[in-house]
C-alpha positions in Angstrom: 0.0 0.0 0.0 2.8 2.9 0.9 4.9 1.5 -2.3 1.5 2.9 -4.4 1.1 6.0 -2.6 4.9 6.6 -3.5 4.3 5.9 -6.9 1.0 8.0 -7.0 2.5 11.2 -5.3 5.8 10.7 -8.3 3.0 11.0 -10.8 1.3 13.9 -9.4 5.0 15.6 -9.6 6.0 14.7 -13.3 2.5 16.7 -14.0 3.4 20.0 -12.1 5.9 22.5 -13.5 9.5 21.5 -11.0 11.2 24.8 -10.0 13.9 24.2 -11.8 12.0 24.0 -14.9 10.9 27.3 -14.1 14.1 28.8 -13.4 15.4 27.3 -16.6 12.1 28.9 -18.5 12.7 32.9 -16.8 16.8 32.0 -17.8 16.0 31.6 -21.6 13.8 35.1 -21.4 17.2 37.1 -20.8 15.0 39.8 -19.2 18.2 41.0 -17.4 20.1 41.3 -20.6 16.8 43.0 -22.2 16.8 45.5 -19.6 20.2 46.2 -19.8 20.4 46.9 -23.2 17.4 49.4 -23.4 19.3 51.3 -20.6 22.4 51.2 -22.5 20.7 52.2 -25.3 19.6 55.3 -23.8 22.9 55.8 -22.5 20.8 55.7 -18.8 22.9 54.9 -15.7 21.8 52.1 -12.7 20.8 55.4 -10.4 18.3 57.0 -13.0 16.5 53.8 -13.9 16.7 52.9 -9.8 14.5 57.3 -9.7 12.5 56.6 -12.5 11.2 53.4 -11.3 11.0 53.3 -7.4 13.7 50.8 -7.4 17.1 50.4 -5.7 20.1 50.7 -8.3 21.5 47.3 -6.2 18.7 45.7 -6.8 18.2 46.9 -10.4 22.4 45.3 -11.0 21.3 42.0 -9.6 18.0 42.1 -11.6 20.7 42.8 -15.0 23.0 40.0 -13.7 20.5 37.4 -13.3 20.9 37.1 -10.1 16.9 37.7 -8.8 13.9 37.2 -10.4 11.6 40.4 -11.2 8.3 40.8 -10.1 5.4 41.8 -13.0 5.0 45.1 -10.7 8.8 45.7 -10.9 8.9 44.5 -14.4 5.7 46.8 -15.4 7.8 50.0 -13.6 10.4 49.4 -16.0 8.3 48.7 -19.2 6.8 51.8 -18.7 10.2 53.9 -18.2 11.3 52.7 -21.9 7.7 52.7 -23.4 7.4 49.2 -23.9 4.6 46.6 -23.3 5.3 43.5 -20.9 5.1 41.2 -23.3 8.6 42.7 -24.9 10.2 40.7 -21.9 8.7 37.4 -22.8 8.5 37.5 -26.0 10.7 35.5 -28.6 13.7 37.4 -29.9 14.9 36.8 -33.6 17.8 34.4 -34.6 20.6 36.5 -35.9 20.7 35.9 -39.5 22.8 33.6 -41.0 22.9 32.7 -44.4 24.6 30.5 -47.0 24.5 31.0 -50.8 26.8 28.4 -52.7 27.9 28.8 -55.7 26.2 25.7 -57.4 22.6 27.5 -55.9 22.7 30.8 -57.6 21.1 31.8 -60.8 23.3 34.1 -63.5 21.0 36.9 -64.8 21.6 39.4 -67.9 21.5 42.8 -67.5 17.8 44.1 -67.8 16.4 46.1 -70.6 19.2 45.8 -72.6 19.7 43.5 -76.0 22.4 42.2 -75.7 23.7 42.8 -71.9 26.8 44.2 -71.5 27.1 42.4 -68.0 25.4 39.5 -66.7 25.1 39.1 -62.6 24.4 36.9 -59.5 22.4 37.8 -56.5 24.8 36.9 -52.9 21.7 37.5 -50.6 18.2 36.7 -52.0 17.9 33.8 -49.5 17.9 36.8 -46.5 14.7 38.7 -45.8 14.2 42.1 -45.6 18.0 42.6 -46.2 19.1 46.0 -46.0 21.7 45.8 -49.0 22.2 43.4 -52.1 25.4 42.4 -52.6 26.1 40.8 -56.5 28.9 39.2 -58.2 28.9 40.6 -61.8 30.9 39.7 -64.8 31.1 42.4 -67.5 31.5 41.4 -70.9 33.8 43.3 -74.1 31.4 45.6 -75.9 31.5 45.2 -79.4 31.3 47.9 -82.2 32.0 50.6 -80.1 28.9 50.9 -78.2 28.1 53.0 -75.2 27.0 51.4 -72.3 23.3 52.4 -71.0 23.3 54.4 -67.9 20.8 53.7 -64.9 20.1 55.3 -61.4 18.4 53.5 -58.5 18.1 54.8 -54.5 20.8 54.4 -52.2 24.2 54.2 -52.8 26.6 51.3 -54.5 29.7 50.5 -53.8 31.8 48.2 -56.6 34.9 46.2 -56.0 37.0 45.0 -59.4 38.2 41.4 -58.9 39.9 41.0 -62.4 40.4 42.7 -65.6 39.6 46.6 -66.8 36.2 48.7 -66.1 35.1 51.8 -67.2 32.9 53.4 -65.1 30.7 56.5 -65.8 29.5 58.4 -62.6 27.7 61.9 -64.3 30.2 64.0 -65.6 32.9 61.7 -64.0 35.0 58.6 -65.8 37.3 56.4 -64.3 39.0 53.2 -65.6 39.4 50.8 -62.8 42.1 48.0 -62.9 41.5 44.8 -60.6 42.0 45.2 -56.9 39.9 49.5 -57.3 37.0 49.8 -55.8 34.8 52.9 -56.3 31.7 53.7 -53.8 29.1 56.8 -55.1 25.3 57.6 -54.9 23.4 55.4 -57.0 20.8 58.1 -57.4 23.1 59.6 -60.3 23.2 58.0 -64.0 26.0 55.7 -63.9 27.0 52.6 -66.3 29.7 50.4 -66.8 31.8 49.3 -69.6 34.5 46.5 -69.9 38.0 48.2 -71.5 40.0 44.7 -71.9 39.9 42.0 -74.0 38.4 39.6 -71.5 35.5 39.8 -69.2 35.8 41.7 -66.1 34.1 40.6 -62.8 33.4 42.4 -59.7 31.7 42.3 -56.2 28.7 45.1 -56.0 26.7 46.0 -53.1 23.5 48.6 -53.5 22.7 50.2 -50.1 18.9 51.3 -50.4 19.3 54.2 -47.8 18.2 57.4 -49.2 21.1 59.7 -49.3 20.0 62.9 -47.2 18.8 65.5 -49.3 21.3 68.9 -50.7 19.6 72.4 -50.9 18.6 72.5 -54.6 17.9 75.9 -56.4 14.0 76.3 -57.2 14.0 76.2 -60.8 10.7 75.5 -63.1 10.8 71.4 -64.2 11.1 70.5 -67.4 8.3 68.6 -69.1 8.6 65.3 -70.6 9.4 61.8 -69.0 13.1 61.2 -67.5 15.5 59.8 -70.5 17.5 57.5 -67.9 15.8 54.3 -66.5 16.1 53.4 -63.1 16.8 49.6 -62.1 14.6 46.7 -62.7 13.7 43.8 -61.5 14.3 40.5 -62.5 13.3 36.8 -61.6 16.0 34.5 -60.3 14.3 31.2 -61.3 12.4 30.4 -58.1 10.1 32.9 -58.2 11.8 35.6 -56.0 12.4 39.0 -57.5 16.1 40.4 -57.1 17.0 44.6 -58.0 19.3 44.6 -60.6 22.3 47.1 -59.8 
């Protein structure tokens, strides 16, 4: 009889939540390392947080280190110091992003809206979300006949680094031949195009930054009618259905 009321009472325990398990659960939340980094962020020492919230600044350092376990009335006091909701202390934070694109994955595109392309390139990041910048491997073929490259502007800024042979690059009013190993960054926003000088292709790494460069005091002048004669970039499909910006 007392070896089943042993094995009952085990039972009722594998059913309830152990304190360790609990420990382990409030350890995986970080909410020390949470709070610390919204004070850091606003550059907010242990003794303003401790007279904005009613708390002790000892107290508040063993709350960062881990080393006790908040309350929701302590937690709320400092939620509501840095404008956030309790539920920014429980929630899941994102994996850092992490991403692998192998060679034998990506998809060689031509240049767009122009027959035949003068370049042809790769997308290094369409497997990343939301990404804040492309980055491209392009390869830049000999123009034949003497033909001038077709000029394009898109947001942001680019930045172009030569692996191998020669490229001419037209930035406005500027030129520049680049030889392998130059790299050239400028505002995207201004017609720019490319032109292979050398016998052989010419391949570079290119990374568009989509920021907005911060607008210059511009003379109020009447606009001119009539559409814009240079286009900005396309998009093109990479074979799996995902769109990637051309440079």
């Amino acid at each position: 009889m007392g070896d089943l009321a042993l094995i009952k009472s085990e039972e009722v325990h594998k059913t309830q939540a152990d304190p360790e398990t609990a420990e382990r659960f409030i350890e995986e939340k970080r909410i020390g390392e949470r709070i610390r980094r919204l004070r850091l962020k606003k550059s907010m020492g242990l003794v303003e947080l401790g007279k904005r919230t009613g708390l002790s600044a000892s107290f508040l350092s063993q709350l960062e280190t881990g080393r006790v376990v908040p309350t929701l009335r302590n937690l709320a006091r400092i939620a509501m110091v840095f404008s956030k909701d309790l539920s920014y202390f429980f929630e899941c934070e994102p994996a850092p992003v992490f991403r692998i694109h192998r060679r034998t994955e990506r998809v060689k595109m031509p240049q767009t809206g122009v027959e035949p392309p003068t370049y042809f390139f790769e997308s290094l990041g369409y497997l990343v979300p939301d990404r804040h910048m492309d980055p491209y491997y392009a390869e830049f073929i000999p123009i034949e006949g003497g033909a001038e490259p077709k000029a394009h502007i898109h947001p942001g800024s680019e930045f172009l680094y030569l692996l191998g042979g020669e490229l001419r690059l037209r930035h406005g009013d500027q030129e520049s031949t680049l030889a392998a190993g130059d790299a050239a960054y400028f505002d995207a926003g201004t017609p720019h195009s490319y032109a292979c000088m050398g016998p052989k292709p010419a391949g570079a790494i290119i990374v568009t930054m989509h920021h907005t460069p911060a607008a210059q005091p511009q003379p109020l002048r009447a606009a001119a009618p009539g559409p814009r004669s240079v286009p900005s970039a396309a998009k093109a499909n990479d074979g799996d259905g995902r769109q990637v910006s051309s440079f």
